[in-house]
C-alpha positions in Angstrom: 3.1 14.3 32.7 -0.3 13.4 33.7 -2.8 16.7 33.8 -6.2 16.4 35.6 -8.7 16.6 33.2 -12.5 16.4 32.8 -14.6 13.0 33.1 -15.4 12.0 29.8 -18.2 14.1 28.9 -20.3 15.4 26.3 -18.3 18.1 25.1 -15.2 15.6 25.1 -17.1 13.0 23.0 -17.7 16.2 20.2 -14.1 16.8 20.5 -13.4 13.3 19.8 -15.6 13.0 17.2 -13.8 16.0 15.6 -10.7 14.9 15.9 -11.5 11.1 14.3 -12.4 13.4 11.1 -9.2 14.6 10.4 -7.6 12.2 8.6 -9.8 12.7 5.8 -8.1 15.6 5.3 -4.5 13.5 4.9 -7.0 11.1 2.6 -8.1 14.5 0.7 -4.2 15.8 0.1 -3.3 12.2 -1.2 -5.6 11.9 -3.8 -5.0 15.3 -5.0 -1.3 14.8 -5.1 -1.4 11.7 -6.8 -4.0 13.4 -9.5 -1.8 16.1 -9.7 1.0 14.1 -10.9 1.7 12.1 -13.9 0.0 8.3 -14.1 3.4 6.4 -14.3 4.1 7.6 -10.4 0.6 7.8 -9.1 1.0 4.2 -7.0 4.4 5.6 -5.8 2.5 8.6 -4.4 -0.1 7.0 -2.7 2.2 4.6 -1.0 4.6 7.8 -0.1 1.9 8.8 1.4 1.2 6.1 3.8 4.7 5.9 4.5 5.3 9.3 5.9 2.0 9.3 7.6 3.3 6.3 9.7 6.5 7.9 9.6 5.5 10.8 11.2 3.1 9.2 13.6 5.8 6.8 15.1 8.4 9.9 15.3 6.2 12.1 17.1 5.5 9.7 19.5 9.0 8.3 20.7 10.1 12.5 20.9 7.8 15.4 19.2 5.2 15.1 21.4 7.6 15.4 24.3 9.4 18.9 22.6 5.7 20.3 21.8 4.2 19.5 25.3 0.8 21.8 26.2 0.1 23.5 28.8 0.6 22.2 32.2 3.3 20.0 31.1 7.2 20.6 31.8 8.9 22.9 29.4 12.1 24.8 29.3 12.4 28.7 30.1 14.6 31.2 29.1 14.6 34.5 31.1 15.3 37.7 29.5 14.0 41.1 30.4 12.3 40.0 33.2 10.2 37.3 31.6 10.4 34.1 31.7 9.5 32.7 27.7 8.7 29.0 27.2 10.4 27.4 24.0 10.8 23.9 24.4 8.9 21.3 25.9 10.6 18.6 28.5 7.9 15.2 28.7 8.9 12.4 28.7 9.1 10.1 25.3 6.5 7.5 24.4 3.6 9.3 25.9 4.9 7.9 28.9 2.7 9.2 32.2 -0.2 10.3 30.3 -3.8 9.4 31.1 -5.7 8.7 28.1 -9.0 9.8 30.3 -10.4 12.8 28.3 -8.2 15.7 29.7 -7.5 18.3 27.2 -3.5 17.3 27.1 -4.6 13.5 25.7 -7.2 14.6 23.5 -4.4 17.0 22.1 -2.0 14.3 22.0 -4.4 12.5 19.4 -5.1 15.3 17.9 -1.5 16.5 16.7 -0.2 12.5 15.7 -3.3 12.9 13.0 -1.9 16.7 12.7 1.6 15.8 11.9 1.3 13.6 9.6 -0.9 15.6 7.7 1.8 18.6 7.5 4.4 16.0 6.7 2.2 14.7 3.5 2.3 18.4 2.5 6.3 19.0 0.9 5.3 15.2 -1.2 3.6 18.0 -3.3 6.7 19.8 -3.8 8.6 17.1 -4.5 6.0 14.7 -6.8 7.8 12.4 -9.7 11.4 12.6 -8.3 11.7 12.2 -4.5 12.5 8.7 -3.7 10.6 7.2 -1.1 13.5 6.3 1.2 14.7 9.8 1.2 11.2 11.1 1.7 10.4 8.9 5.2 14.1 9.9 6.4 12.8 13.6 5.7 10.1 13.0 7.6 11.9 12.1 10.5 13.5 15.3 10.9 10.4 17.1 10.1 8.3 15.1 12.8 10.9 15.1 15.2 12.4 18.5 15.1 10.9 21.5 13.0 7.2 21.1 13.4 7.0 20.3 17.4 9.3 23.2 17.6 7.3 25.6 16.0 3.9 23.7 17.3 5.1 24.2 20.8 6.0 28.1 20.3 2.4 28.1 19.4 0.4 25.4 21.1 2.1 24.5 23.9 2.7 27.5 25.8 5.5 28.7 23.8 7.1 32.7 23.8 4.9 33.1 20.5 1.9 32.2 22.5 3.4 34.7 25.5 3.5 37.2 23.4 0.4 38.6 24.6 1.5 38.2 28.4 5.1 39.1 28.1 5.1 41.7 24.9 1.7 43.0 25.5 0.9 41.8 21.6 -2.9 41.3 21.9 -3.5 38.3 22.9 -0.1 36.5 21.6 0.1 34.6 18.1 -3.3 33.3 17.4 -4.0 30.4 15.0 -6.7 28.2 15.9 -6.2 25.3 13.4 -3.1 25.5 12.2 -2.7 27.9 9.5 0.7 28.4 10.3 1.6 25.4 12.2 0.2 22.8 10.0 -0.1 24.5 6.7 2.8 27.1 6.6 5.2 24.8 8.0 4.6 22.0 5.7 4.7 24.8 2.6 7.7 26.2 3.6 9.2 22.5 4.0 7.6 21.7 0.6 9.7 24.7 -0.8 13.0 23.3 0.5 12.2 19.9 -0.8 11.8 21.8 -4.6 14.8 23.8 -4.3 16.8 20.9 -3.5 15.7 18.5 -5.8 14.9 20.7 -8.6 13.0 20.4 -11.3 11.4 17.6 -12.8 13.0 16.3 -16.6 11.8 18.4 -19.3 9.9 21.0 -17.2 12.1 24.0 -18.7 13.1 24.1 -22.0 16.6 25.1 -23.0 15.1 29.0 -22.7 14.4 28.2 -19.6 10.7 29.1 -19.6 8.2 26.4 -18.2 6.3 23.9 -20.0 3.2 22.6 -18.5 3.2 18.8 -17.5 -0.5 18.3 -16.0 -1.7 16.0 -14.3 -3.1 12.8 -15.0 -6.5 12.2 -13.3 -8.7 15.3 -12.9 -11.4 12.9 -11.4 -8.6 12.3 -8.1 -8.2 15.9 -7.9 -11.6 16.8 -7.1 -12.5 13.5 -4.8 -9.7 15.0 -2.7 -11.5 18.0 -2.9 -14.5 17.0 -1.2 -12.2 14.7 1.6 -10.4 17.5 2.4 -13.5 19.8 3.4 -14.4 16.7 5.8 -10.9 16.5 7.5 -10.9 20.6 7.5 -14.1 20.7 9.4 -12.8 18.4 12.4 -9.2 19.8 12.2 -10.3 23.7 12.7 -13.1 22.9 15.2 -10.9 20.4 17.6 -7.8 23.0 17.1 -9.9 26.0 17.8 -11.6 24.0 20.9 -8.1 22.4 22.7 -6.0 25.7 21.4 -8.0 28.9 21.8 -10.6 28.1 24.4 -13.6 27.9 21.6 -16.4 27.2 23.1 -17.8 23.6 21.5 -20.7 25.8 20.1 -19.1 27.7 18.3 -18.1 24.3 15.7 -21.6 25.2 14.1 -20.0 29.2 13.4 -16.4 27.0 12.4 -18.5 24.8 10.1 -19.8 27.3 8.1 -16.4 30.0 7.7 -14.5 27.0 6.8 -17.0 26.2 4.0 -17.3 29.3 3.0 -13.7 30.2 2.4 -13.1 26.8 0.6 -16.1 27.8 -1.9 -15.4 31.1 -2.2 -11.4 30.7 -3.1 -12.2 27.6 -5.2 -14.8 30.4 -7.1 -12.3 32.8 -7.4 -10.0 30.5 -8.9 -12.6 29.2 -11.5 -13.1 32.6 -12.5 -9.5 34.0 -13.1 -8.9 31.1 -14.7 -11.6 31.4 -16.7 -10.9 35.2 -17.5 -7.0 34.6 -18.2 -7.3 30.9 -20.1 -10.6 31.2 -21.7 -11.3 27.8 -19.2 -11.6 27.3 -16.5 -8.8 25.4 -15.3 -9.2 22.3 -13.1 -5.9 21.7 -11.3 -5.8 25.6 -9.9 -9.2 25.2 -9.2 -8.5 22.7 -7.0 -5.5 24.4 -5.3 -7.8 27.5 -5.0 -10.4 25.2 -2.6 -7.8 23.8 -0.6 -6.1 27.4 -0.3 -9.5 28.7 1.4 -9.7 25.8 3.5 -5.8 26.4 4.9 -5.7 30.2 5.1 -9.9 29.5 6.8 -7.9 28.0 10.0 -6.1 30.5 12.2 -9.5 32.4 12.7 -12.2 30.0 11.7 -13.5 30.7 15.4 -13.4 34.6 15.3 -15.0 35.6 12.3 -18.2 36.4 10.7 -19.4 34.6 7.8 -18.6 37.5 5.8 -15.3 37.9 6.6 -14.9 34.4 5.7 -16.5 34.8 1.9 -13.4 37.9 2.5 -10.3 35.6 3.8 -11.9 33.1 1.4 -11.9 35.5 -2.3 -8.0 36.9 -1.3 -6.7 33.2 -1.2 -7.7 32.0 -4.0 -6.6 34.9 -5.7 -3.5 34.7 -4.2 -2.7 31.2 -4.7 -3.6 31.0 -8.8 -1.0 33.8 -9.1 1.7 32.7 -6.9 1.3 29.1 -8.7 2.5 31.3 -11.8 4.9 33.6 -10.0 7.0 30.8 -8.2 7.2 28.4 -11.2 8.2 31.3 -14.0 10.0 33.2 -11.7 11.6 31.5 -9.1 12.2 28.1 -10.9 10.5 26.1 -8.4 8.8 22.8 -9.8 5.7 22.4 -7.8 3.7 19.8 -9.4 1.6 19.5 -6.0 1.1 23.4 -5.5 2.3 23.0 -2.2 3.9 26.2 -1.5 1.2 28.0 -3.3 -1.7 26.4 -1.3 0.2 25.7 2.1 2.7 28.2 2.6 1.0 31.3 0.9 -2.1 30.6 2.1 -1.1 29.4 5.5 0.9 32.7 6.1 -2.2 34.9 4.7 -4.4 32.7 7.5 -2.4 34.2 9.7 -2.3 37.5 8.7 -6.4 37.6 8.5 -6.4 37.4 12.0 -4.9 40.5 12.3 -7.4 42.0 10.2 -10.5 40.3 11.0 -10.6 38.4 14.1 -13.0 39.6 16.7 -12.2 37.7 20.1 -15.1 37.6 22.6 -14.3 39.3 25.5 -12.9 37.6 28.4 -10.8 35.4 26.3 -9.1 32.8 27.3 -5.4 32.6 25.5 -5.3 28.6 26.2 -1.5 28.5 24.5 -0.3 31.1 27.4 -2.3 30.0 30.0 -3.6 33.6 30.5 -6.8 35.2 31.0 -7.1 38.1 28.9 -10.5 40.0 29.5 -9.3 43.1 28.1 -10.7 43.7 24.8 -8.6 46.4 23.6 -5.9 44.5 23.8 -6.6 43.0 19.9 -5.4 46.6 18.4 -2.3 44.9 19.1 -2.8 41.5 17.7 -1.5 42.3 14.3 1.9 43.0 15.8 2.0 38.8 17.3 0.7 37.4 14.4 4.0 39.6 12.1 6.7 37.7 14.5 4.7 34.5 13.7 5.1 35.1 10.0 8.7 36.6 10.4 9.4 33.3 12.7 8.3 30.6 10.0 10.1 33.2 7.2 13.0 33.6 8.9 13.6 30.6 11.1 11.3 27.7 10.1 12.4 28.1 6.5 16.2 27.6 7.0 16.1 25.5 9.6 13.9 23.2 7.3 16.2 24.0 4.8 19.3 23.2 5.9 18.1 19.8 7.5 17.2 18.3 3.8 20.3 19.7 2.5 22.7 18.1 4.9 20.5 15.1 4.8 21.0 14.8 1.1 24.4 15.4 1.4 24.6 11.2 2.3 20.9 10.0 1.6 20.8 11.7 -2.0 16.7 12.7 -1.8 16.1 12.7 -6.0 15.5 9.4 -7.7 17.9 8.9 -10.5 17.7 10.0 -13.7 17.0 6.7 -15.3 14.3 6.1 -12.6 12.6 9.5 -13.2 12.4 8.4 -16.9 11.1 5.0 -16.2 8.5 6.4 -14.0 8.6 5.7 -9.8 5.9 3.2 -10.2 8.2 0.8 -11.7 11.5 2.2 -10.6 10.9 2.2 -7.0 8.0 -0.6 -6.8 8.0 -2.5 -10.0 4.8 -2.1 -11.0 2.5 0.5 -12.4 -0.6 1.8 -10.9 -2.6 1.8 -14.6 -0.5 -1.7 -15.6 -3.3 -1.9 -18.6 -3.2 1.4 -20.2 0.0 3.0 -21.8 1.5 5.8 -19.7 2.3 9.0 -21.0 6.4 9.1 -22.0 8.9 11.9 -22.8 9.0 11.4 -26.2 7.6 15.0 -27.2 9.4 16.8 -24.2 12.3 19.1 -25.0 15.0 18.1 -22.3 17.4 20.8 -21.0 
């Protein structure tokens, strides 16, 4: 599998140095998750999250590297139509054959074991105070080993969603620079499955069935994680926009600022319709509304203007303080974490603001196809790749994800029992509390269906 690459060079060590600050971003989405959640299973959420980090890092390198592959590497082709599409890659397991020398395939190796374990910390939102921890590393599992190289390779690796462009004349094929859809929409969608099959948590509906509100237990968490999570977002968008689209390493400085921007302007947005519907500003959607800007900044953090990011940045967090609403009073999905708000919504609006505000320098290189595309007209046609994207993770990622938890709860039963969800998963699952000298909050004045 090896791929000749560049001698370690300047523009490598940036890369490198980008890619080292994404696991602030996993650091960022821990701390909010366990302030989002109650104090009697904060512990349990922080070690959760170690788990399936490792988890996910040790899966993807015995096989998910090897099915997402990048370009150069072996992968498996169907023909149809006269085209030959790329959906799965063939390396071998273990990283085995690779040169660890610099070459864009190792720096993207690094890259997507930091990457991966970030989208697999994403459905612990969904699934806060009742997944047990066993259930959640064997999740991860099938979520590092099967659905997110799958879709990573469709779009990273040379995949038919990247040859869209080439094969389907679709502008320049499915576009997202640092993982909107990938990362973000895959681990949403997965987050989703996780709530529907575990339901939701004791006492969240009362016997009406309308929702009461359980918040969270450490507003100080929350907004730490804030501030990690703009650090990991800055290295994740500008190494993914570098090793994916063919960004030129200058353009970070243009990444830097659209990523900011979006995460300030949604988190703004947030403050105020919360401010205008509550009287207050709430903290916990505020929250949600910074890290929505910073997932739906990603698929085109390298092909807008500043403006256009204040733009992506304003419609996210709109749209992620209403769907928090919409999906717990009307779809009956417990999301203590706002995952599928945040990751999902927002990753599949990242997507779709390519479409209306990407401008791609002209030539551009499509690095996921392989292609040269100097033709600037071609991106009238670019909204057209990035609706099969968002039809793909709608109509494929989401029941394959799906249907992989449900048959894996069908024998490794994925919600703590109902004695252990009373106790609290600090002491059920690890025997000790993470506040062991204050009293946690109980169930005493919650109405239980």
């Amino acid at each position: 599998m090896t791929v000749p690459g560049p001698i370690f060079t300047p523009e490598v060590a940036v890369t490198v140095i980008l890619i080292l600050l994404v696991p602030f971003a996993v650091a960022g989405i821990s701390l909010i998750n366990a302030g989002l959640g109650r104090s009697r299973s904060a512990a349990h959420t922080m070690l959760a999250s170690l788990c399936i980090f490792a988890v996910a890092a040790g899966v993807y390198l015995v096989c998910g590297f090897a099915w997402q592959g990048y370009i150069g590497a072996p992968a498996r082709v169907i023909v149809a139509a006269g085209k030959e599409w790329n959906w799965l890659g063939r390396a071998p397991f273990f990283l085995r054959g690779m040169d660890f020398d610099g070459a864009p395939i190792s720096l993207a190796a690094c890259l997507q074991i930091f990457s991966v374990g970030f989208a697999a910390l994403i459905p612990l939102g969904g699934g806060l105070e009742r997944w047990k921890l066993s259930a959640a590393c064997a999740s991860t599992a099938l979520f590092a080993g099967c659905t997110y190289p799958l879709f990573a390779h469709w779009v990273w690796g040379g995949g038919w969603l990247a040859q869209l462009g080439v094969n389907a004349g679709m502008g320049h094929g499915l576009v997202d620079a640092g993982g909107s859809g990938a990362i973000q929409a895959v681990g949403g969608l997965t987050a989703l499955s996780i709530a529907w099959i575990l339901g939701p948590r004791r006492g969240k509906y009362s016997l009406e069935g309308m929702p009461t509100a359980i918040p969270g237990h450490s507003a100080i968490l929350i907004l730490s994680g804030c501030f990690f999570t703009l650090l990991g977002w800055l290295g994740l968008n500008s190494a993914g926009a570098i090793l994916f689209t063919g960004a030129s390493p200058t353009r970070v400085l243009l990444i830097s600022i659209n990523t900011t921007l979006a995460a300030s302007t949604a988190l703004l947005t947030a403050v105020c319709i919360t401010r205008f519907r509550f009287g207050r500003p709430d903290v916990s959607i505020s929250a949600n509304g910074w890290v929505g800007g910073l997932v739906a900044s990603s698929a085109s953090c390298a092909f807008v203007t500043p403006f256009e990011a204040i733009v992506i940045g304003v419609i996210a967090g709109a749209l992620v303080t209403y769907s928090v609403e919409w999906f717990e009073l009307h779809c009956g999905v417990d999301d203590p974490g706002g995952a599928v708000s945040v990751h999902a919504m927002g990753g599949i609006w990242g997507l779709l603001a390519v479409a209306f505000f990407a401008h791609f320098p002209a030539p551009v290189v499509n690095v996921a196809a392989g292609t040269l595309r100097p033709d600037a007209a071609l991106d009238a046609n670019q909204w057209l790749a990035q609706i099969v994207g968002i039809a793909t993770l709608i109509g494929f990622v989401l029941p394959l994800t799906y249907a992989l938890n449900l048959a894996l709860n069908r024998f490794w039963p994925l919600r703590v029992v109902a004695e252990g969800e009373r106790q609290g998963l600090d002491l059920y699952e690890l025997g000790a509390g993470a506040y062991p000298e204050f009293v946690t909050h109980t169930e005493e004045f919650t109405q239980l269906r």
